[in-house]
TIDO-358888 format. One record per atom (N, C-alpha, C, O): residue number from 1; atom name; x, y, z negated. Coordinates in pm, whole numbers, plus 50000, padded with zeros to 5 digits. Layout:
<pts>
   num   atomo       X       Y       Z
   NUM      CA       X       Y       Z
...
</pts>
This chain:
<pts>
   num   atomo       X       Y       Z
     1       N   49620   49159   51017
     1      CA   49734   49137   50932
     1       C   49772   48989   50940
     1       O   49678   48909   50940
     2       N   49912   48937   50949
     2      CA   49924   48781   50950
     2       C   50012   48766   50839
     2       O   50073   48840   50761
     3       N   49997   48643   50858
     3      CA   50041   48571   50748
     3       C   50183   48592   50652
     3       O   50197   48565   50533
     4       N   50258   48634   50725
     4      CA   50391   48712   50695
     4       C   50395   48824   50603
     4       O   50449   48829   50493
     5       N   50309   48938   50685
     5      CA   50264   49038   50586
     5       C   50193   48973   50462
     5       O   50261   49003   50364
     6       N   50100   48907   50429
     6      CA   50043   48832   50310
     6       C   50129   48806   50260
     6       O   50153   48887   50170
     7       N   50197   48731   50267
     7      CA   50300   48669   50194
     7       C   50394   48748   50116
     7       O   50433   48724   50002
     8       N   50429   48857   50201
     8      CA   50516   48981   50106
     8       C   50455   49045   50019
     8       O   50493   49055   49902
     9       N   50320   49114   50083
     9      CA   50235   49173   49992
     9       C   50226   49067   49835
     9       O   50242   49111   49721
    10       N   50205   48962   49862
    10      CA   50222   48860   49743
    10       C   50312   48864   49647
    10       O   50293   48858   49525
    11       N   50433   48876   49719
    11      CA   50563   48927   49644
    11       C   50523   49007   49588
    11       O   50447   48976   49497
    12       N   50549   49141   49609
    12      CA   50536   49284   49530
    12       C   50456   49248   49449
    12       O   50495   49210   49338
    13       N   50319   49249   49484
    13      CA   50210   49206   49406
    13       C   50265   49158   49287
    13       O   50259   49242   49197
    14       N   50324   49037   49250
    14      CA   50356   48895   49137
    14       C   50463   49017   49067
    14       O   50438   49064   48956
    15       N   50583   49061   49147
    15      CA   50673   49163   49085
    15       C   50589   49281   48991
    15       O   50570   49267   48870
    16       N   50550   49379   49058
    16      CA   50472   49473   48985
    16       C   50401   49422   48857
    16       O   50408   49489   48754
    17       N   50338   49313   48861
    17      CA   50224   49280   48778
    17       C   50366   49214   48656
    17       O   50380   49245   48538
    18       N   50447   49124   48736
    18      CA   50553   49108   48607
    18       C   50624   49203   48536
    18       O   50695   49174   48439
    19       N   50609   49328   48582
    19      CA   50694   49418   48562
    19       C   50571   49441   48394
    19       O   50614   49438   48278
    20       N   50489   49452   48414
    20      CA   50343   49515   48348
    20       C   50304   49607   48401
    20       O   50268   49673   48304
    21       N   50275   49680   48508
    21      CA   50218   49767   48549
    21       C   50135   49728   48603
    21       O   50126   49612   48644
    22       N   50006   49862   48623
    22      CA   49860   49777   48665
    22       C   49913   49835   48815
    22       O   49967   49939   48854
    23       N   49867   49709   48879
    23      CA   49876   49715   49028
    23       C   49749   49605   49100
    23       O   49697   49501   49059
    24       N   49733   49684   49219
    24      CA   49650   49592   49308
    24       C   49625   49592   49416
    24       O   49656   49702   49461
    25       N   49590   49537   49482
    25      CA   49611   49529   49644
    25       C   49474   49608   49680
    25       O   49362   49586   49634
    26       N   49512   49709   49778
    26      CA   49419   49799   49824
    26       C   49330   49746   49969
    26       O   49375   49744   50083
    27       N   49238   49718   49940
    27      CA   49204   49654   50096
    27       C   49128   49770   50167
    27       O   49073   49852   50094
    28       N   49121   49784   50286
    28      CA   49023   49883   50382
    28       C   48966   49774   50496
    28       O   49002   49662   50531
    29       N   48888   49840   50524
    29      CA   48783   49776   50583
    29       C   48683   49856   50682
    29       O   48659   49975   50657
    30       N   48627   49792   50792
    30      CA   48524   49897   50870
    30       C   48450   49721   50900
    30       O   48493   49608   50923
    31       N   48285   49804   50878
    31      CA   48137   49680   50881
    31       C   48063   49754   50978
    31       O   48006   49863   50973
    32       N   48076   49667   51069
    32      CA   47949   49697   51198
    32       C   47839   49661   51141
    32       O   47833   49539   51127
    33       N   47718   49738   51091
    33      CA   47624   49655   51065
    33       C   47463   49752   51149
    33       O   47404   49855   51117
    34       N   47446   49663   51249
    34      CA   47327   49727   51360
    34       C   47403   49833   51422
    34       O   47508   49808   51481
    35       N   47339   49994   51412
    35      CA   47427   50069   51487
    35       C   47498   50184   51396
    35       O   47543   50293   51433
    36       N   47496   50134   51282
    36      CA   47591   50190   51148
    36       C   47704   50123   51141
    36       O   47712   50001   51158
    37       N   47800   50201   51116
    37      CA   47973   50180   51034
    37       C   47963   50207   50948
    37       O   47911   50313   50913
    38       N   48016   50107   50864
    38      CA   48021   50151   50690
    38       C   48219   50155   50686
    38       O   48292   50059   50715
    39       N   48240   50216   50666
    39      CA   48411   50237   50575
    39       C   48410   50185   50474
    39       O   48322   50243   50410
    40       N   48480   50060   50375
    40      CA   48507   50100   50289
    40       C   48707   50112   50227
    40       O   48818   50066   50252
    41       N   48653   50187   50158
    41      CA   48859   50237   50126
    41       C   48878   50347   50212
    41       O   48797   50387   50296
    42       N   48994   50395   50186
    42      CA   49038   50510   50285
    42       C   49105   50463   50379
    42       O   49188   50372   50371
    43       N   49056   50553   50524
    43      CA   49136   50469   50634
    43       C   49316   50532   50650
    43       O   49340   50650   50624
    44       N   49417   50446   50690
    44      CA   49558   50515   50643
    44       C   49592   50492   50505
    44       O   49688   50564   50482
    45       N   49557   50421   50393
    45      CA   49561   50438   50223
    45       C   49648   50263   50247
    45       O   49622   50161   50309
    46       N   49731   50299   50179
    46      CA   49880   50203   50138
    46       C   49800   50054   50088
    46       O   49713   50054   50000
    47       N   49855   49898   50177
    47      CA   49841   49828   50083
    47       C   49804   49795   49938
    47       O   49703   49748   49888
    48       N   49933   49839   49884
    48      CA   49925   49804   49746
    48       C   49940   49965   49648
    48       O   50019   50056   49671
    49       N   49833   49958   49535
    49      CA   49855   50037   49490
    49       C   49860   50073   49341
    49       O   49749   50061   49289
    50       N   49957   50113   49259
    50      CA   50031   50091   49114
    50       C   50047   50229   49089
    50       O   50047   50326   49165
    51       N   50067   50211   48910
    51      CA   50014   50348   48873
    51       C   50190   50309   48727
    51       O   50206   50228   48636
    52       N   50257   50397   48771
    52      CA   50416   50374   48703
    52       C   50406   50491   48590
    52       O   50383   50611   48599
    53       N   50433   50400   48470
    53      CA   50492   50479   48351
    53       C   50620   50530   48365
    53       O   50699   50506   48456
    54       N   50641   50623   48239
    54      CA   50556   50635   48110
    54       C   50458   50741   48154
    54       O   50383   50773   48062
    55       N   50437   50802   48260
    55      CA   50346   50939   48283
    55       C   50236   50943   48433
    55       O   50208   51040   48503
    56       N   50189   50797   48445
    56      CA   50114   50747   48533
    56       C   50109   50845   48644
    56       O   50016   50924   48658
    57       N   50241   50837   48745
    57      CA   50298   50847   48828
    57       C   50246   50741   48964
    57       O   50275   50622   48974
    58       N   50184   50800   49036
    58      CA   50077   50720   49165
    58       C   50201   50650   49244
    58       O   50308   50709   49260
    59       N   50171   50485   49305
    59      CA   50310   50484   49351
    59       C   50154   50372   49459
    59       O   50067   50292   49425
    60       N   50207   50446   49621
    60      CA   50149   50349   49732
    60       C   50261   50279   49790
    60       O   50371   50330   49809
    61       N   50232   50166   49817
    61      CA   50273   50073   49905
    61       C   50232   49992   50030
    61       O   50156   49895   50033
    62       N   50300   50054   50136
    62      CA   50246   50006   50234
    62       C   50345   49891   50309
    62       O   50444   49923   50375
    63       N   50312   49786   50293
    63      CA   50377   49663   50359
    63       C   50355   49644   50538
    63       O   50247   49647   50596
    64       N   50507   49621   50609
    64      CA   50494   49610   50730
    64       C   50623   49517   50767
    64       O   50737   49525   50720
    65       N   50578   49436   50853
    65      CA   50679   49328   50880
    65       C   50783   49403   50987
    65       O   50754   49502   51054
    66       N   50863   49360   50988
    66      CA   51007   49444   51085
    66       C   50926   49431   51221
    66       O   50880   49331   51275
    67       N   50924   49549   51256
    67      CA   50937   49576   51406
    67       C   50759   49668   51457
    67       O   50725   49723   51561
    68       N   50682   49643   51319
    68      CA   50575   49675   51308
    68       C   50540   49879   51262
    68       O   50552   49904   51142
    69       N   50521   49943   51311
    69      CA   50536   50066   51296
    69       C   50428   50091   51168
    69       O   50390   49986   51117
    70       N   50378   50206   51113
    70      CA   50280   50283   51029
    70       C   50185   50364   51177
    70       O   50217   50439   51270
    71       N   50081   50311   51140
    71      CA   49957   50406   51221
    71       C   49983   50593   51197
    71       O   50065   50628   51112
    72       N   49928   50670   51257
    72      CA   49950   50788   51225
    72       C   49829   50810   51131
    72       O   49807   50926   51099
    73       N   49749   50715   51083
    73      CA   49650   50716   50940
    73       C   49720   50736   50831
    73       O   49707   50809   50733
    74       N   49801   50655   50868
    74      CA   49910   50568   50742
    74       C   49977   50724   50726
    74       O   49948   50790   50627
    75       N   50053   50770   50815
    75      CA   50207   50903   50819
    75       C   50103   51001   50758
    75       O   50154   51078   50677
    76       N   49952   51019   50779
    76      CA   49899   51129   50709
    76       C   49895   51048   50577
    76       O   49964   51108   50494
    77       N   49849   50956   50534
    77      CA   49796   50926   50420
    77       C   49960   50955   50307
    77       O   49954   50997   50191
    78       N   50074   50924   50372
    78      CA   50195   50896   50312
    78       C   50214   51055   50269
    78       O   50247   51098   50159
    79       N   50190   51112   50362
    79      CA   50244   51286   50357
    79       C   50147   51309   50229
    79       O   50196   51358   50127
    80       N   49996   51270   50235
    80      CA   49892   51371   50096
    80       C   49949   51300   49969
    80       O   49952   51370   49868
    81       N   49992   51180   49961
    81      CA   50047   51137   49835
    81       C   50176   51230   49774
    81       O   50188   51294   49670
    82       N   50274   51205   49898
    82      CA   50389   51256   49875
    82       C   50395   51416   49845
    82       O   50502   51462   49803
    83       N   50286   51500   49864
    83      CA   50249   51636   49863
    83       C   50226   51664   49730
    83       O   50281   51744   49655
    84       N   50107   51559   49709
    84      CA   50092   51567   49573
    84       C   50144   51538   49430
    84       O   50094   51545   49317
    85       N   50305   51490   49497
    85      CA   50408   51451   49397
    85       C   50362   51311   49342
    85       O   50337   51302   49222
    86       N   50348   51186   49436
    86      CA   50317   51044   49461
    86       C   50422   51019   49499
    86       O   50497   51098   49555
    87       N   50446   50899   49473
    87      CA   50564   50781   49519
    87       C   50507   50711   49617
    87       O   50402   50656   49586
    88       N   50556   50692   49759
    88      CA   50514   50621   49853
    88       C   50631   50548   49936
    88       O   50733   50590   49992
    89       N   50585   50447   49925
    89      CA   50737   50347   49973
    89       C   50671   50243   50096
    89       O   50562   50186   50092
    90       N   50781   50238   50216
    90      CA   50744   50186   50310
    90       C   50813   50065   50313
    90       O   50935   50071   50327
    91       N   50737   49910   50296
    91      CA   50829   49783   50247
    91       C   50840   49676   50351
    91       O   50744   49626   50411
    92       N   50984   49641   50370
    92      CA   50962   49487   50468
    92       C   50978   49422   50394
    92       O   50926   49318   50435
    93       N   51020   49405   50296
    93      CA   51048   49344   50203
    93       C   51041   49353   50058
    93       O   51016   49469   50025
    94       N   51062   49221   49897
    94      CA   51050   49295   49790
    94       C   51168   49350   49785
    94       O   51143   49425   49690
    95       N   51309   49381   49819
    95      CA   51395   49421   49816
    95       C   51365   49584   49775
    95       O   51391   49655   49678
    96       N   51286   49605   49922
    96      CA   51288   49789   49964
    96       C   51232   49818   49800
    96       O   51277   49911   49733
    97       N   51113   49710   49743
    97      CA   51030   49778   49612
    97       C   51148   49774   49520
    97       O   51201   49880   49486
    98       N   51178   49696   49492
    98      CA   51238   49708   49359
    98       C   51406   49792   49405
    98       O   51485   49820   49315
    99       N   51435   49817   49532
    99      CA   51589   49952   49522
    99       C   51468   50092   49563
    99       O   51535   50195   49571
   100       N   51326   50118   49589
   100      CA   51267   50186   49581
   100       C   51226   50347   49524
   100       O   51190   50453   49575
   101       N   51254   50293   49384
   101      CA   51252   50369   49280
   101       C   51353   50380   49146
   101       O   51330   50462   49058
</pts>
């Protein structure tokens, strides 16, 4: 991830949290450690992730700088949210969040 993406994610981040909603940045991760992989987080699971009143309504966010696609982790992970009647928003910007919803 570079620095660009950080920086937006930052955005949303500062927005959401001003808004009052609990939000937080979702990190994933894979640990080589000897000849074990440890996962942690779900692999494909949205950046940022906020939980929208009044009826705590799941809302993922996955941040990608222009020109940068979604993994096909990501297109499954977007589809089980969205299945399950989740809000999932794909952001280059804070713009996309806040005309989003």
């Amino acid at each position: 991830m570079g620095e660009e993406e950080n920086r937006i994610q930052k955005q949303i981040l500062e927005y959401l949290l001003a808004l009052g909603l609990s939000a937080w940045r979702n990190n994933t991760a894979g640990i080589k450690k000897g000849s074990r992989f440890i996962r942690c987080g779900i692999k494909g699971s949205a950046d940022i992730i906020a939980i929208l009143p009044p009826n705590g309504r799941f809302l993922g966010i996955e941040v990608k700088v222009p020109g940068k696609k979604q993994s096909d982790d990501q297109i499954d992970w977007q589809a089980e949210v969205e299945a399950a009647g989740g809000l999932y928003l794909l952001a280059e910007n804070l713009e996309d969040v806040v005309e989003g919803w």
